[in-house]
MDAnalysis code that builds the backbone (N, CA, C; Angstrom):
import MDAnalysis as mda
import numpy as np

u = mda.Universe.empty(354, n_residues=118, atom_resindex=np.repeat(np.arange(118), 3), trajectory=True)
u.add_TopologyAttr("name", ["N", "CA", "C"] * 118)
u.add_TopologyAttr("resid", np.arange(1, 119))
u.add_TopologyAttr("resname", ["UNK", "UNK", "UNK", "UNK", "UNK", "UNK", "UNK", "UNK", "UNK", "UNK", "UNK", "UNK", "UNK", "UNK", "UNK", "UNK", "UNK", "UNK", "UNK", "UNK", "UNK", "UNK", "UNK", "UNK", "UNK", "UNK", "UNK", "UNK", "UNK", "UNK", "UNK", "UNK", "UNK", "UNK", "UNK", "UNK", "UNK", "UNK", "UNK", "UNK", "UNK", "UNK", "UNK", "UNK", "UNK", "UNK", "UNK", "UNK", "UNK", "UNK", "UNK", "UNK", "UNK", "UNK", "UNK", "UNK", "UNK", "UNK", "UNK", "UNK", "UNK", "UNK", "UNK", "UNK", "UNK", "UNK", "UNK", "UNK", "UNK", "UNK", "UNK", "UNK", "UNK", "UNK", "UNK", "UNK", "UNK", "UNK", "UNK", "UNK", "UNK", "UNK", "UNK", "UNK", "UNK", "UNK", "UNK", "UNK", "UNK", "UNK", "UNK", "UNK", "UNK", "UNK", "UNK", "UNK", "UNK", "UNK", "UNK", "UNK", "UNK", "UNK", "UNK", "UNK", "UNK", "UNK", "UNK", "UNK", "UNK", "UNK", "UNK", "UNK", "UNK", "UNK", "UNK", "UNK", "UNK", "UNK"])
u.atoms.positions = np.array([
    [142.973, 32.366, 72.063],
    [142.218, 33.155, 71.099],
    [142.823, 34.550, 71.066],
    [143.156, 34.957, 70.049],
    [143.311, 36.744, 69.340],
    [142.601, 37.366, 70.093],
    [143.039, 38.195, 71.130],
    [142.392, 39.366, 71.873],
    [141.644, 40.450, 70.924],
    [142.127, 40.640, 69.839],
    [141.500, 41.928, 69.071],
    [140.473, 41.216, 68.505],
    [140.518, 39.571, 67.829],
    [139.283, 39.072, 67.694],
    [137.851, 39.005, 68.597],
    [138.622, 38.631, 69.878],
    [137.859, 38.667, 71.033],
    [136.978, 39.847, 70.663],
    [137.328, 41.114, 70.902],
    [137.129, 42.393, 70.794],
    [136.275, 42.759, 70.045],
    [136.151, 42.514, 68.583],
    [135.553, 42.557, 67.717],
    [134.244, 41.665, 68.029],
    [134.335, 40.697, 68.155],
    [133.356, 39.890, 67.990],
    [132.108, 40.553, 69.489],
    [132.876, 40.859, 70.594],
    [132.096, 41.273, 71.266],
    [131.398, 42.318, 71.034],
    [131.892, 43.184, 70.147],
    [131.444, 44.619, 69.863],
    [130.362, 43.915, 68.840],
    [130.378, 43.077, 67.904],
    [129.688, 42.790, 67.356],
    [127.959, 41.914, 67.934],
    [128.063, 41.585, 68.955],
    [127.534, 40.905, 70.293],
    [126.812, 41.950, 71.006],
    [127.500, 43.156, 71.299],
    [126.928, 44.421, 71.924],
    [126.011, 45.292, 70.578],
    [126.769, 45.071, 69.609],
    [125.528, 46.175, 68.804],
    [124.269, 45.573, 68.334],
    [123.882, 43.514, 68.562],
    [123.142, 43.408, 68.170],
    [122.202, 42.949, 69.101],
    [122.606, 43.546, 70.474],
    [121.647, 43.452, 71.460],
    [120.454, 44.155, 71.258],
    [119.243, 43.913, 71.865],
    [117.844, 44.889, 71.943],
    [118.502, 46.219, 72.333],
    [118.040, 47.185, 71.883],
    [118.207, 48.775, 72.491],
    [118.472, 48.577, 73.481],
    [117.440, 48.704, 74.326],
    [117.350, 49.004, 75.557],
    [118.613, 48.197, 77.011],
    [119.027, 47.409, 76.441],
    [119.978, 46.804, 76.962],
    [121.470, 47.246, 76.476],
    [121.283, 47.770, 75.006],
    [122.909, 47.982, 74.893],
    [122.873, 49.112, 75.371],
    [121.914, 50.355, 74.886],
    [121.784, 51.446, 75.838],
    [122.205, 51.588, 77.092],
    [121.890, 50.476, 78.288],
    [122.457, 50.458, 79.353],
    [123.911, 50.200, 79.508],
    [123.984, 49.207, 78.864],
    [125.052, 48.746, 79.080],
    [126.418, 48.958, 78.496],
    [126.168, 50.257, 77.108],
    [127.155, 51.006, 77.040],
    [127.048, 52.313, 77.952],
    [126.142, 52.691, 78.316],
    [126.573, 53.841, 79.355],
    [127.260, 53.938, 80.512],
    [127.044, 52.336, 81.031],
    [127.672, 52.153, 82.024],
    [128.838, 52.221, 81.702],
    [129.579, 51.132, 81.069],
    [131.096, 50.646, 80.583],
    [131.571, 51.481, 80.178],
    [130.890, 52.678, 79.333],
    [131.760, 53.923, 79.181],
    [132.011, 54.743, 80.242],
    [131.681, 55.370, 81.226],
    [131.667, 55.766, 82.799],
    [132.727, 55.288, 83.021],
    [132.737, 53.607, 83.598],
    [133.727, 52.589, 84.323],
    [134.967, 53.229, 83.048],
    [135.012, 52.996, 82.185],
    [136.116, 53.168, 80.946],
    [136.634, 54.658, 81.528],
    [135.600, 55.680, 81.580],
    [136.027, 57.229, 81.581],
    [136.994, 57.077, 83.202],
    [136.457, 56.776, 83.728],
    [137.186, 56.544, 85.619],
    [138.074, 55.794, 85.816],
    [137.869, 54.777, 85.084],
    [139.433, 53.950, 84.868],
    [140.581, 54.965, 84.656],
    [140.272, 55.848, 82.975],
    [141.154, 57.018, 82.621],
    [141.825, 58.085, 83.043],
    [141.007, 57.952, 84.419],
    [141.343, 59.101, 85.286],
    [142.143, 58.669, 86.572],
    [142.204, 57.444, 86.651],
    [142.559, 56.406, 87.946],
    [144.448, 56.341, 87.212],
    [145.052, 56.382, 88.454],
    [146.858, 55.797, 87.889],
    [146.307, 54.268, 89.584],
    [145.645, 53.783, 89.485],
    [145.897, 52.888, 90.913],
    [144.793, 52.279, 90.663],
    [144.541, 51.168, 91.120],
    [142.867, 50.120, 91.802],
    [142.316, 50.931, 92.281],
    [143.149, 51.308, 93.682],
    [142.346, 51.440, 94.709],
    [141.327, 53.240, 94.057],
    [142.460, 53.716, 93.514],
    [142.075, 55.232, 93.138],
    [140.663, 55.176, 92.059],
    [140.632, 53.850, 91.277],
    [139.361, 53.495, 90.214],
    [138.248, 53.471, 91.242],
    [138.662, 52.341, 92.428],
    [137.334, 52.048, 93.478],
    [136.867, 52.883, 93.700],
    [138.068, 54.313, 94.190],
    [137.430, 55.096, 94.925],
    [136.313, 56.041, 94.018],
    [136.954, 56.213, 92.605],
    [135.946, 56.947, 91.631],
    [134.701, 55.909, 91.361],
    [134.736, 55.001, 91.340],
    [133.778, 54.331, 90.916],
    [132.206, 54.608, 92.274],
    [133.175, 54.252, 93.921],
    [132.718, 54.693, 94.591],
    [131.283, 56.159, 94.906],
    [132.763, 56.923, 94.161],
    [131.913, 58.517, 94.628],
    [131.532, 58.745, 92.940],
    [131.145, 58.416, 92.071],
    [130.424, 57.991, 90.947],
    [129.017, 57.619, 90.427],
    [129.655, 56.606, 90.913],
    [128.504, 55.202, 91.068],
    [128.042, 54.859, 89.629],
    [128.048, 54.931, 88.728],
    [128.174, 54.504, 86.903],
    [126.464, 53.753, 87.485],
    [126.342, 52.597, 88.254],
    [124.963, 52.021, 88.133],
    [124.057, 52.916, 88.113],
    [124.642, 54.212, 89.620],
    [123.023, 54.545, 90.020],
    [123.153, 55.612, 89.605],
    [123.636, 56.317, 88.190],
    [123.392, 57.000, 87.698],
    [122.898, 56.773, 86.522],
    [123.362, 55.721, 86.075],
    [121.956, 54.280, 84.660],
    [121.024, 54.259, 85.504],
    [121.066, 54.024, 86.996],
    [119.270, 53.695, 87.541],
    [118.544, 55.117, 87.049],
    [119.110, 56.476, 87.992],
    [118.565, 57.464, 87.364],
    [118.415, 57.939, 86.124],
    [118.895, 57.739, 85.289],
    [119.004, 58.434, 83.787],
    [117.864, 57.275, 83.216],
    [118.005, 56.303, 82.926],
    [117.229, 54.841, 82.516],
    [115.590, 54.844, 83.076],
    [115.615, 55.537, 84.722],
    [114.021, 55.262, 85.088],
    [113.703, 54.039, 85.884],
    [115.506, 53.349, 86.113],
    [115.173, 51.844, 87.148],
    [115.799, 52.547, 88.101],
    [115.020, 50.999, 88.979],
    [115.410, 51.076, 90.623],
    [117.074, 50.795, 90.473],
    [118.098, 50.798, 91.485],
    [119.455, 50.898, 91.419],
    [119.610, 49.323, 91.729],
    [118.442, 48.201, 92.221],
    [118.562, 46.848, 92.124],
    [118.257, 46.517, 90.859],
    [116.807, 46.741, 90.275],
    [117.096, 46.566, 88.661],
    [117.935, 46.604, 87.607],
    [118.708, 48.376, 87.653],
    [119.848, 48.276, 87.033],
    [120.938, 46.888, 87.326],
    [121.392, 47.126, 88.588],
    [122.023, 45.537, 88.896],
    [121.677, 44.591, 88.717],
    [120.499, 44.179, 88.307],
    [120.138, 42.577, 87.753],
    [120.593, 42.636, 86.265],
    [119.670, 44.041, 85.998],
    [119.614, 43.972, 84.556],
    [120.920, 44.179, 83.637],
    [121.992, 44.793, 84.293],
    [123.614, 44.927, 83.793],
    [124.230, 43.462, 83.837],
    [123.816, 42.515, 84.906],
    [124.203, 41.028, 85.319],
    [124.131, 40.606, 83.662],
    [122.460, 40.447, 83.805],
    [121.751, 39.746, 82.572],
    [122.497, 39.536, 81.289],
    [122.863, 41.386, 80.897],
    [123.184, 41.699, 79.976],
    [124.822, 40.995, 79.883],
    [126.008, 41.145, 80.582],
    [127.168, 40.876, 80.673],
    [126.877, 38.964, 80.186],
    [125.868, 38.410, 81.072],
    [126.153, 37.238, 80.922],
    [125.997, 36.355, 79.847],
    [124.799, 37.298, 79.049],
    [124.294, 37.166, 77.588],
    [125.614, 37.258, 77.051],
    [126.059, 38.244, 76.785],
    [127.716, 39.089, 76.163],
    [128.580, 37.756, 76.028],
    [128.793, 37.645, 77.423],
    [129.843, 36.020, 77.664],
    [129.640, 34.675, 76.913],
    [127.825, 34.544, 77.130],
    [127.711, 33.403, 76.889],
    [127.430, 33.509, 74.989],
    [127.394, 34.414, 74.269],
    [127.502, 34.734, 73.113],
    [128.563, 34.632, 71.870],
    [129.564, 35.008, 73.204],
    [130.953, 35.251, 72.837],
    [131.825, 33.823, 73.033],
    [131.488, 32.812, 74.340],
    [131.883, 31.873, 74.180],
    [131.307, 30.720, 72.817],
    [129.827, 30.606, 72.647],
    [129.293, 30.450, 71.320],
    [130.476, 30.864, 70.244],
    [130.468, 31.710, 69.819],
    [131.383, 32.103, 69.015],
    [132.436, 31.982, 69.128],
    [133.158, 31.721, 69.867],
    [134.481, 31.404, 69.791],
    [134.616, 29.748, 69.215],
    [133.841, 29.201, 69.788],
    [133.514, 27.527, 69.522],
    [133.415, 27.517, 68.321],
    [132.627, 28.197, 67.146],
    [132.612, 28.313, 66.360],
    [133.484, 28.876, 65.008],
    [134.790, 29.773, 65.675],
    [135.986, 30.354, 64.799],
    [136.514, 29.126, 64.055],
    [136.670, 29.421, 62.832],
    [137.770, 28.465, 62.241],
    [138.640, 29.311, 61.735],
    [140.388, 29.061, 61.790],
    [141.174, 29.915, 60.944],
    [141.575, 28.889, 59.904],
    [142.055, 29.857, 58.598],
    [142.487, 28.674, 57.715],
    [143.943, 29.485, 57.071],
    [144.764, 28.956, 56.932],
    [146.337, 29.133, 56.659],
    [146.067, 29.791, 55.378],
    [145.824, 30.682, 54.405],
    [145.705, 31.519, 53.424],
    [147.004, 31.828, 52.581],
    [148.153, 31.738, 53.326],
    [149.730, 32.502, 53.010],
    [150.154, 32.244, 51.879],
    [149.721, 30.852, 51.500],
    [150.048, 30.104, 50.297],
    [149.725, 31.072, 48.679],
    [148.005, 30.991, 49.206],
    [146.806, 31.784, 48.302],
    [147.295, 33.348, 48.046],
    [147.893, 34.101, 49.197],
    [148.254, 35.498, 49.135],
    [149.284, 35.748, 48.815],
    [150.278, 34.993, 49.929],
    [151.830, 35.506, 49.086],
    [152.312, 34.809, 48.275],
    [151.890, 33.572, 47.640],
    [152.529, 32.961, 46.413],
    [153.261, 31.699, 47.480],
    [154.244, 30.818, 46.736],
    [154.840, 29.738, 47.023],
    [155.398, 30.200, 48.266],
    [156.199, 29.077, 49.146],
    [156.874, 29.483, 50.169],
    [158.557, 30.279, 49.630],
    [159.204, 29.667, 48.672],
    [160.216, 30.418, 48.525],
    [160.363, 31.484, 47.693],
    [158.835, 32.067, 47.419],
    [158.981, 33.805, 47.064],
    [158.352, 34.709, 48.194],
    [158.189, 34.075, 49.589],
    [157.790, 34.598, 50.812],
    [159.135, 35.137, 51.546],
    [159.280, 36.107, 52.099],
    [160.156, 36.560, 53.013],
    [159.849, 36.390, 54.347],
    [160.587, 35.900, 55.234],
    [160.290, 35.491, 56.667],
    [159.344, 35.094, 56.818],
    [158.934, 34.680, 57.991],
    [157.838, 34.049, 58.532],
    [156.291, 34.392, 58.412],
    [156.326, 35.207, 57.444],
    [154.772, 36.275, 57.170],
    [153.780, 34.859, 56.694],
    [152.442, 34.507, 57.614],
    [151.650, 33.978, 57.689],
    [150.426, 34.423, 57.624],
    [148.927, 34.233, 56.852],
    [147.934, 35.426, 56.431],
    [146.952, 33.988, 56.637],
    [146.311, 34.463, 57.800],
    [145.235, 33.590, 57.680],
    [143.579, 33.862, 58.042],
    [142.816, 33.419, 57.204],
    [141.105, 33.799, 56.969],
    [140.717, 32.965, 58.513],
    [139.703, 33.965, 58.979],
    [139.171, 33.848, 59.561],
    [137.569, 33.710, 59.497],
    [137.028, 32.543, 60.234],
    [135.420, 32.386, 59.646],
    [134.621, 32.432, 60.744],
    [133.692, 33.210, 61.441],
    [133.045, 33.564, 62.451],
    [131.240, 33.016, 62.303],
])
């Protein structure tokens, strides 16, 4: 599967979550995203993530316990996954090239254009 499809479709998955869950669960991933940015290493992400902590600062900001947040970030990711695998099951592409660029021998190279149905 198309990684940028992937992408899309998840973003599309995340904005039509309940509030209160995408709320969390973009604050977090943006954090992890911002510390990643700042990390050149793993170990250097762990360690920001470490002296950070992205959850238990959603526990504080949010009003949950720092185990709640952790269930409730689980929940949310697994929804995400299991949404996204749904949808993928469901992609059909259809070969278009014909419809867009005309016959094959007024096409130049290998240029292929195909619809996607979600």
């Amino acid at each position: 599967m198309n990684q940028h499809l992937m992408e899309i479709m998840a973003r599309q998955i995340i904005g039509e979550l309940p509030e209160d869950e995408r709320q969390l669960y973009e604050y977090i991933i943006e954090m992890e995203d911002s510390l990643a940015a700042q990390s050149s290493t793993s170990d250097q992400f762990m360690t920001l993530l470490v002296k950070h902590s992205p959850h238990q600062q959603a526990s504080d900001r949010f009003g949950l316990s720092f185990e709640k947040t952790m269930v409730k970030m689980k929940q949310i990711e697994m929804k995400i996954d299991d949404q996204l695998e749904e949808k993928m099951k469901r992609v059909k592409w259809t070969d278009v090239s014909a419809e867009v660029l005309g016959s094959k021998s007024n096409r130049s190279g290998n240029t292929m254009i195909f619809h996607v149905d979600m």
